[in-house]
N, C-alpha and C positions, 0 to 999 in steps of 0.2 A: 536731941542727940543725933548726928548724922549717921545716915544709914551708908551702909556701904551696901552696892551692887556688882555682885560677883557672877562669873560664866558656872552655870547651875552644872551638877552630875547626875543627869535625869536617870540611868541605867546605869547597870555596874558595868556595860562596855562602853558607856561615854566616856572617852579622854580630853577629848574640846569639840569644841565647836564654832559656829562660823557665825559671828554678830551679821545678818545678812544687812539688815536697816535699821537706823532709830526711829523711834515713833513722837519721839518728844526730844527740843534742842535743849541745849543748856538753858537756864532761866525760866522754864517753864514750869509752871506747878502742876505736880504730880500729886494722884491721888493712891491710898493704897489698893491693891488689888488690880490698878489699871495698866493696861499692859506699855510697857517702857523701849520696848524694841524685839523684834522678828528676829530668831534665831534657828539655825538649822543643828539639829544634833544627829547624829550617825544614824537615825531610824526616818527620822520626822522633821518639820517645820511648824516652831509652835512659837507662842506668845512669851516673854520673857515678863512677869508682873512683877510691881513694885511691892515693898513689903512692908513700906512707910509713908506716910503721907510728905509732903516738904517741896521745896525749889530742885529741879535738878540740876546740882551746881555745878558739878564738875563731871566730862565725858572724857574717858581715857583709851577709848579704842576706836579708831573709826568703823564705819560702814562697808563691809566685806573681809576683815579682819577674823582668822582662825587663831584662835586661847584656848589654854589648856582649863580643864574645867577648875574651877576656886580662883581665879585670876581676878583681880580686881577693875570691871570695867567701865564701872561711875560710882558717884557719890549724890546722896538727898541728904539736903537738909534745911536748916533754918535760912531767911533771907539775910541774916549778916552773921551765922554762927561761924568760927572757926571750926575750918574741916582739915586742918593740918596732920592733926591724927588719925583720922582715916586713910588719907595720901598715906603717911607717913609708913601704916601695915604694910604697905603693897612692898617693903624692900623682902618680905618673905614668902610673897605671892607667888603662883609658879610664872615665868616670862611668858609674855606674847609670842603666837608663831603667826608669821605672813606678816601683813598690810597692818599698821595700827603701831600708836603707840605701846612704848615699855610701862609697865601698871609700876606706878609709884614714883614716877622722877617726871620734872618737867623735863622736854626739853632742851638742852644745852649747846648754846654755839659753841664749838671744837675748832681748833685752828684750821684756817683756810685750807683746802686741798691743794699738793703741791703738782705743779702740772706735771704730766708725764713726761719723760724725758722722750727727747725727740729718736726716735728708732734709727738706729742705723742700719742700714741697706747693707742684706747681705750677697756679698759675691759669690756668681756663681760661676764657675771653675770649667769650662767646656771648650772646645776643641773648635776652631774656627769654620769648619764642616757642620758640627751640631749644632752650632748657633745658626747659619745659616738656613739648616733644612729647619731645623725648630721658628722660626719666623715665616718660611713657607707654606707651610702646613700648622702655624696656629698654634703651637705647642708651647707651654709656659716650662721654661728649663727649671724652675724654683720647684715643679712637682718631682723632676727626676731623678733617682739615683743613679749617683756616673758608677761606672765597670773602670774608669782607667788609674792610671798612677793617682796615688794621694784624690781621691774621688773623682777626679776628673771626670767629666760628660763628654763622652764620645758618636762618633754616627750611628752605630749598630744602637748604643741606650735608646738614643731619640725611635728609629723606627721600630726597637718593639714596645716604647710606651703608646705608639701610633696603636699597635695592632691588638697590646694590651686587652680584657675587657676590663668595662668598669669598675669600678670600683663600687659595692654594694652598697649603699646608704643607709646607716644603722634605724633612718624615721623619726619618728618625733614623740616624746614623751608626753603623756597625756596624765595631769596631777590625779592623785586618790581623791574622790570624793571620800564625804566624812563615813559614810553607809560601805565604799569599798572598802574602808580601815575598816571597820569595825566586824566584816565579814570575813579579814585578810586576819583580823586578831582570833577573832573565834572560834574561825574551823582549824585556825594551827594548834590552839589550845587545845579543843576537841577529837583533832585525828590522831595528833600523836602521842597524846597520855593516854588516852581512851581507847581499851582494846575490843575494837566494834568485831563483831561476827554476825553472818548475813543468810537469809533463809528465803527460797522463792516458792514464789508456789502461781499455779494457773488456774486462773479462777473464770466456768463458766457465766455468760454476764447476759444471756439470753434472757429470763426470767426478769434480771434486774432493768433492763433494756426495756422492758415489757411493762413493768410496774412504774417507771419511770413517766411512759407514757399514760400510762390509766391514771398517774397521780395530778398532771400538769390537766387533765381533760377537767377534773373535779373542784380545783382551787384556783387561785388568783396568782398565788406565789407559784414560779416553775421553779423544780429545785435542780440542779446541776449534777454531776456525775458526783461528783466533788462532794458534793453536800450527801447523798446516799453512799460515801466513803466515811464520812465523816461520822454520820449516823451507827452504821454496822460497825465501827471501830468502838463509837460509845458502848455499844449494847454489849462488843467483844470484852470489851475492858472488864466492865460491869460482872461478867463472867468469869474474868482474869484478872482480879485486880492486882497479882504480883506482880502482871508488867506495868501497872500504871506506878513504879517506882522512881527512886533516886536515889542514887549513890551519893553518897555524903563525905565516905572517906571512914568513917568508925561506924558507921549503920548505912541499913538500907529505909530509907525512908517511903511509907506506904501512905498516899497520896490520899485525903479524903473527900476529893471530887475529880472528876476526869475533866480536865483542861486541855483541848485539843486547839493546836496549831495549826494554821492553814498557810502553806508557804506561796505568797504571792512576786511575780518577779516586776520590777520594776525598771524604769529608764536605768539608774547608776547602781545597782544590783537589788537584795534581795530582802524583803521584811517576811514576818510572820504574826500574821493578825491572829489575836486568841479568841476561841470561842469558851466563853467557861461552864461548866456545869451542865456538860454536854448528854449526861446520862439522863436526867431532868427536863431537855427540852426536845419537842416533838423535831419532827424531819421539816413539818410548814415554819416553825421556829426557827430553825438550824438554816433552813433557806435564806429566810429574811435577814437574820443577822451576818451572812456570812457575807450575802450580797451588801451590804451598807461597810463592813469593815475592808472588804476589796475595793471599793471605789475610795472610801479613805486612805487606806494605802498608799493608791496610785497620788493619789493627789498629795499625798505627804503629810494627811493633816491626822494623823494617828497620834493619842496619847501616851503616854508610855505605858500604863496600866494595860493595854488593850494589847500591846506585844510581847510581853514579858511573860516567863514561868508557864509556860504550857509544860504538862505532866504529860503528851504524846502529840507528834507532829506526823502531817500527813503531807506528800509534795505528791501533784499529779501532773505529769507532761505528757498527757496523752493526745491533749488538743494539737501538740509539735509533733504529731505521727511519732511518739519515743516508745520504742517498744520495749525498752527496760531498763532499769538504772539505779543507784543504790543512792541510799543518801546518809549523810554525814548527820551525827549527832550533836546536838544543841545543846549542853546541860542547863538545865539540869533533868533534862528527857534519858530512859534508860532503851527506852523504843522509839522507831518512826518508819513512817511505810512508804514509799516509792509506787505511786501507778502510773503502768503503761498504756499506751493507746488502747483499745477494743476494737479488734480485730478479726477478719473472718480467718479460716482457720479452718483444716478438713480433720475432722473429731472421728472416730473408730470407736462406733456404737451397734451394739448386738452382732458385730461382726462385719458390719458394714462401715462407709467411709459417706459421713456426711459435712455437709458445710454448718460450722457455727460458727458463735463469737466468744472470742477468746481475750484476758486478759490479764495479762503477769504484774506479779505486784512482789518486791522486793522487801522485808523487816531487817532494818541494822539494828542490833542491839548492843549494849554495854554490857560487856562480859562480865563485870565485878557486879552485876548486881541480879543480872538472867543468865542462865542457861539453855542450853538446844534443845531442852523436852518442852522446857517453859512454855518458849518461844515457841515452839511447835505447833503446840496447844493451841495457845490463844492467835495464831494464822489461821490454822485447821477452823475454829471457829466463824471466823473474821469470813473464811472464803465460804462458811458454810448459810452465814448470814446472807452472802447475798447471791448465793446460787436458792435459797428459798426467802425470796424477800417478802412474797404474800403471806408468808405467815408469819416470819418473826417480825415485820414492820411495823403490822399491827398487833403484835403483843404490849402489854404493861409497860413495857420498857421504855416503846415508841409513845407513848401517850405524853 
């Protein structure tokens, strides 16, 4: 029986995606499991595999070609089966967008194009003076509007299109990538049903600055600012676990492992690699895995499993010198923390004025599911983890 091969919906924000190359022509046999063509979906660049063994008979979309996801973009099957039936689905397939065949029709020569009718040349209505200076000084009359009887072009028009300034050039539109759509979908979704409220707080980072260094002296793995964010969030949660929630719409959903997001930015915008089960793994753990999911990222070759449903997201632009910044909600996250640079900073201690380091960290939350003490709470913690990281780093929790 012929298989049909459709543009897969790997994420609940995939709408299409972009057939980038085939891996196998027509006529080729195909094995199941084997991958059939390189496709890119609004996160990633992954393997499209086949789900039947057979000839690949028929190819109905080319190479660079954007489908809306369920579109039908080849067919396997037997070496002489009839696949008319298979064709035949596609008249309820959704249509091809871009470069590529329409799924389900061959085809069709359509009557010849009929040539354009030849333009005729419009007169331009100008004053035997403004013709003149207008071929003197280079002026094309066809840009100008005349001031005189019935539009007429006169001298005074000509010399102040001369003196005119230019005219501003609107620039050149540059297409969505599939990652800008799907960033363009979700934080419209997210900002404007979702009533976020935002809480800062200034967290000494002197201590954590400090253990950071004693930690990289001792191990193999260095762990990054990032990664002792990620950490003291798990332990906070852990403490907290009403913010590791989700609004559902009829309940609050109480999340039964912490799933933290790491917002990484990329060439054509923005993914979020998940680290899971983040209260369970040490800070040497949480290092290593976050470093392997950031270079996948970059490189596009993230599975969907790996970015999806994080229970808390953490975005840090500190390395851009960003001293503070809030960030938008993901659902189905009801929290997510914003860190800024670390920064010296003159701190009013025992009465005196010394130099520290200093670093603002921003919580958006969804209101239908937190409130301000909540949220209070589990930051006051958060900032308290890592103004004493020697001791709660190595507690139970870190292990």
């Amino acid at each position: 029986m012929a298989s049909r091969v459709v543009m897969p919906k790997l994420t609940d924000t995939m709408e299409e995606g972009v057939l980038l190359a085939w891996k196998k022509r027509e006529g080729d046999l195909v094995q199941a499991g084997e991958a059939l063509a390189e496709i890119e979906t609004d996160k990633a660049i992954m393997d499209l595999e086949a789900f039947a063994s057979g000839i690949l008979r028929k190819i109905l979309v080319h190479d660079g070609a954007t489908v809306m996801s369920g579109t039908l973009i080849g067919v396997i099957g037997g070496v002489d089966e009839d696949i008319t039936s298979a064709l035949t689905d596609t008249i309820t397939a959704a249509p091809s967008v871009g470069v590529g065949t329409t799924p389900g029709a061959s085809p069709v020569p359509g009557p010849a194009p009929t040539p354009p009718a030849r333009s005729v040349e419009t007169r331009v209505i100008a004053s035997p003076r403004a013709k003149a200076l207008a071929i003197d000084r280079g002026i094309d009359l066809s840009t100008i509007t005349g001031s005189g009887p019935g539009g007429r072009i006169v001298e005074e028009d000509v010399v102040n299109a001369e003196t005119s300034p230019p005219i501003r050039q609107a620039g050149m539109d540059q297409p969505l990538s599939q990652m800008r759509k799907a960033i363009a979908r979700a934080t419209t979704q997210s900002k404007a049903p979702v009533p976020h409220f935002y809480l800062t707080s200034e967290i000494d980072m002197e201590q954590t600055e400090r253990f950071r260094d004693q930690f990289k002296q001792n191990r193999t793995t260095h762990s990054s600012i990032t990664d002792l964010l990620i950490k003291a969030a798990a332990i906070a949660l852990s403490r907290h676990p009403d913010i590791n929630v989700s609004f559902t719409g009829q309940a609050i959903r109480r999340h039964a492992r912490i799933d933290i997001g790491i917002a990484v930015g990329i060439d054509d915008g923005l993914i979020t690699p998940v680290i899971r089960d983040c209260a369970q793994k040490s800070l040497e753990n949480i290092a290593t895995e976050s470093r392997a999911l950031i270079d996948r990222a970059r490189e596009k070759r993230l599975q969907p499993q790996e970015y999806i449903d994080a229970t808390f997201s953490i975005s840090n632009l500190g390395m851009f010198d960003v001293e503070n910044f809030i960030a938008i909600l993901i659902p189905p996250q009801a929290a997510s923390i914003a860190a800024g640079a670390i920064r010296d900073a003159p701190v009013v201690k025992d009465g005196t004025i010394k130099a520290g380091r200093r670093m603002k960290v921003t919580l958006s939350c969804d209101h239908r599911a937190l409130d301000g003490v909540q949220a209070a709470g589990f930051l006051k913690e958060f900032k308290h983890i890592l103004e004493h990281p020697s001791e709660l780093f190595l507690s139970k929790e870190a292990l």
